[in-house]
N, C-alpha and C positions, 0 to 999 in steps of 0.2 A: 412478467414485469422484471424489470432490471433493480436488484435492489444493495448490488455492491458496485463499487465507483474501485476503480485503480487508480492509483498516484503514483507516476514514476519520480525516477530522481529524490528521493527522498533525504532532506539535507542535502543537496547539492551533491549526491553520495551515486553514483550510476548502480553500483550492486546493490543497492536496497530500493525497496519498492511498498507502498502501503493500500492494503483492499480495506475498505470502510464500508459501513454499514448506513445506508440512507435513511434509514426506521429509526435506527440506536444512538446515527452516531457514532458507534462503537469505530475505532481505529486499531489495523495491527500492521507492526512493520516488520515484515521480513527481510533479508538479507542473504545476500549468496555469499556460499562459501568459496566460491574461488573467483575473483573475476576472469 
């Protein structure tokens, strides 16, 4: 079972990206350090 979702583009921002949790809810937003 697929239980994390990716979200690109996060804020309209191309180097961040966020994996969520479909149980929790739970959201984290990573970001790259160099585009």
């Amino acid at each position: 079972m697929n239980y994390l979702v990716l979200e690109e583009n996060v804020e309209n921002d191309p180097c961040k990206f966020a994996l969520m949790n479909r149980e929790t809810s739970e959201r984290v937003i990573l970001q790259a350090a160099n585009a």
